[in-house]
C-alpha positions in Angstrom: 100.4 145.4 150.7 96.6 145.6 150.8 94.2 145.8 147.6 91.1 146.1 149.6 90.0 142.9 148.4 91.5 141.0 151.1 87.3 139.6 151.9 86.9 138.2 148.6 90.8 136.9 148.5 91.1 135.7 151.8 93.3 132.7 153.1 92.2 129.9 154.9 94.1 129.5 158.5 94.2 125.5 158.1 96.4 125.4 160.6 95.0 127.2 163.3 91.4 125.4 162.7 94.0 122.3 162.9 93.8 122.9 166.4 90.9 124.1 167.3 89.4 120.8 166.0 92.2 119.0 168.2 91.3 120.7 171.1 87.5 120.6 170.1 88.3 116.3 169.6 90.1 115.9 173.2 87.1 118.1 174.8 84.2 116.0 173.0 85.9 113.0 174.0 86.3 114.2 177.4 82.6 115.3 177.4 81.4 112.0 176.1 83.2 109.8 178.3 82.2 111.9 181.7 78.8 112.3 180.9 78.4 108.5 179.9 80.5 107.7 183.7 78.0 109.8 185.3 75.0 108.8 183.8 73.8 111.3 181.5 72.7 109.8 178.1 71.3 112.4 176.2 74.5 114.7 176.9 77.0 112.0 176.1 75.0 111.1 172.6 75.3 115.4 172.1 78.7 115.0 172.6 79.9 112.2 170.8 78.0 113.7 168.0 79.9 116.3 168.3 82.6 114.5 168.8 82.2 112.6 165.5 81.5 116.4 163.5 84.8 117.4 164.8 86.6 114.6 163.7 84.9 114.7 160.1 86.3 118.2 160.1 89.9 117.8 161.4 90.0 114.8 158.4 89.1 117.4 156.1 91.1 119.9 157.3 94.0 117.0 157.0 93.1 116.4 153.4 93.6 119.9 152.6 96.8 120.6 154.1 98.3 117.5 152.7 97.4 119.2 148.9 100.4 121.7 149.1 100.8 125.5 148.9 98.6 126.1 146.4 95.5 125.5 148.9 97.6 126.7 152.0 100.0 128.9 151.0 102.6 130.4 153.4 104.2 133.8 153.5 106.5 132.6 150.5 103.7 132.6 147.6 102.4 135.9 147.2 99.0 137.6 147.3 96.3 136.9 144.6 95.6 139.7 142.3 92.6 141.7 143.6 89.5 140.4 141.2 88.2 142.5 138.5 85.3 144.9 139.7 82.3 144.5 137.5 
């Protein structure tokens, strides 16, 4: 059923940008450790800093899938009610 609200009421996918940030986490490593084989420095420094974001972000995304349903909810818990219009 949609309210129309569905912007301001609007799930996180947790675990879909679960993996994204695994698959982001195996590339930057992948990056980091090819550019540093080959010589490249300043692209393996951009990469394990990226590297490092990634994994900061998959912890977090951890952290708030490990809180329960109530910050990802699945197709059991129903919709919010649409917020009051000013």
């Amino acid at each position: 059923m949609r309210t129309g609200s569905e912007p301001l009421t609007a799930r996180s996918p947790l675990r879909m940008r679960f993996w994204f940030s695994v698959w982001g986490l195996a590339w930057a490593a992948l990056g980091t450790a090819a550019f540093a084989l080959t010589g490249r420095t300043g692209w393996a420094v951009a990469c394990g800093v990226l590297m490092v974001v990634v994994a900061a972000d998959l912890a977090w995304v951890v952290h708030r899938i490990r809180q329960g349903p109530h910050y990802q909810p699945g197709r059991d818990i129903p919709p919010y009610d649409p917020p009051d219009a000013p």
